[in-house]
C-alpha positions as CSV (number, residue, x, y, z in Angstrom):
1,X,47.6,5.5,-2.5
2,X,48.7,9.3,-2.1
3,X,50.8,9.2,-4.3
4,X,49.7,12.9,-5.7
5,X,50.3,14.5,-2.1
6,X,53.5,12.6,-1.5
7,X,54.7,14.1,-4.5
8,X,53.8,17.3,-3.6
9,X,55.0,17.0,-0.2
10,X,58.5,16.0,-1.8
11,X,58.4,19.2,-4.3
12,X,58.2,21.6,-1.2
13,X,61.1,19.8,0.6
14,X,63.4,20.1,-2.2
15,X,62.1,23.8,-2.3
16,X,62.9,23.9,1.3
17,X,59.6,25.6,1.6
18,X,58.6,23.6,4.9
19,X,58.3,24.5,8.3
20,X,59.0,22.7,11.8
21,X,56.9,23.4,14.6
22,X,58.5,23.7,18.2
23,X,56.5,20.4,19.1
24,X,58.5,18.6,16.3
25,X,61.7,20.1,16.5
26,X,62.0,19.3,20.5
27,X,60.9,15.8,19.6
28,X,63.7,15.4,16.7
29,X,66.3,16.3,19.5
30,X,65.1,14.1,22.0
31,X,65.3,11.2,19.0
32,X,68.9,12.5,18.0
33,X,67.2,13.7,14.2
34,X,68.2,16.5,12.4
35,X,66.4,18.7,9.6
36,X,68.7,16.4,7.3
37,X,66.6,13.2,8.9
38,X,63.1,15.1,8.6
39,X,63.8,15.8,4.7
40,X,65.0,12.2,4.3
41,X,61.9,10.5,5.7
42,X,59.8,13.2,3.0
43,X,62.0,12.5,-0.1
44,X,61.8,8.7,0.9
45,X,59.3,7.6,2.8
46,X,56.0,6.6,2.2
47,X,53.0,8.2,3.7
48,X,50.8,4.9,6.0
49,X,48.0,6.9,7.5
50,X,45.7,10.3,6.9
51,X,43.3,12.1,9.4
52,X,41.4,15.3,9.0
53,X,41.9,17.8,12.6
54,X,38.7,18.3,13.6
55,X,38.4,22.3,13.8
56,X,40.2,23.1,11.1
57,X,39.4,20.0,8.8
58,X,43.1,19.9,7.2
59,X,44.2,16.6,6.4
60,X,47.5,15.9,7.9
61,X,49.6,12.8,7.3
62,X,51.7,10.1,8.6
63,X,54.8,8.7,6.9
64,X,57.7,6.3,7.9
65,X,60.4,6.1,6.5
66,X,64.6,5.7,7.5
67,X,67.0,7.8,8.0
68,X,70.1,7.5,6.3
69,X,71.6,6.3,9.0
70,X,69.4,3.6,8.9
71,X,67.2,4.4,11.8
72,X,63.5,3.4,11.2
73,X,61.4,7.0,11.8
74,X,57.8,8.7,11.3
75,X,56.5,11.9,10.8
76,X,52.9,13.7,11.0
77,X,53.2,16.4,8.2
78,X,50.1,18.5,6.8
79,X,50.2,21.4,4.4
80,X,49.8,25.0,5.5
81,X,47.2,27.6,4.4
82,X,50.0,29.3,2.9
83,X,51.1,26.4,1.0
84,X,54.2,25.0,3.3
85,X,54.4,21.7,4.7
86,X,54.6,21.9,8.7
87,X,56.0,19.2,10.3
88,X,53.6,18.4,13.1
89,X,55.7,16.2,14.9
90,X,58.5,13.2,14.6
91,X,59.6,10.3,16.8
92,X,61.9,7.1,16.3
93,X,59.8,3.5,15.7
């Protein structure tokens, strides 16, 4: 359905032009992910839900996906005003 923004979303991995907020990186440690895991769910994944913040009116969106060790995962993800994606947060499911 995005596929458009999916794709986009994948382009700026492979760029390694995204960023991890603090929220999400304390939340990959206490799921035992790495960056490695966060890039994976991106590059394979598939994005189930969208919600625009209400100040700002960014959409941001979630997509599950596994790592490659096999471990079903999700992450929120939206795009920055300076054109990174910022991993909002991450968690096992």
């Amino acid at each position: 359905m995005w596929t458009r923004v999916l794709r986009r979303f994948r382009e700026l991995v492979r760029r390694q032009e995204y960023v991890v907020t603090l929220h999400a990186w304390h939340k990959s440690r206490s799921a035992d992910l790495m960056a490695f895991d966060l890039e994976r769910l991106i590059l394979c994944g598939s994005i189930t839900a969208r919600q625009r913040e209400g100040e700002s009116g960014e959409w941001k969106y979630a997509i599950e996906g596994v790592t490659p060790l096999g471990v079903p995962a999700a992450t929120v993800v939206k795009l920055s005003s300076t054109d990174k994606l910022v991993f909002i947060t991450v968690y096992r499911l």
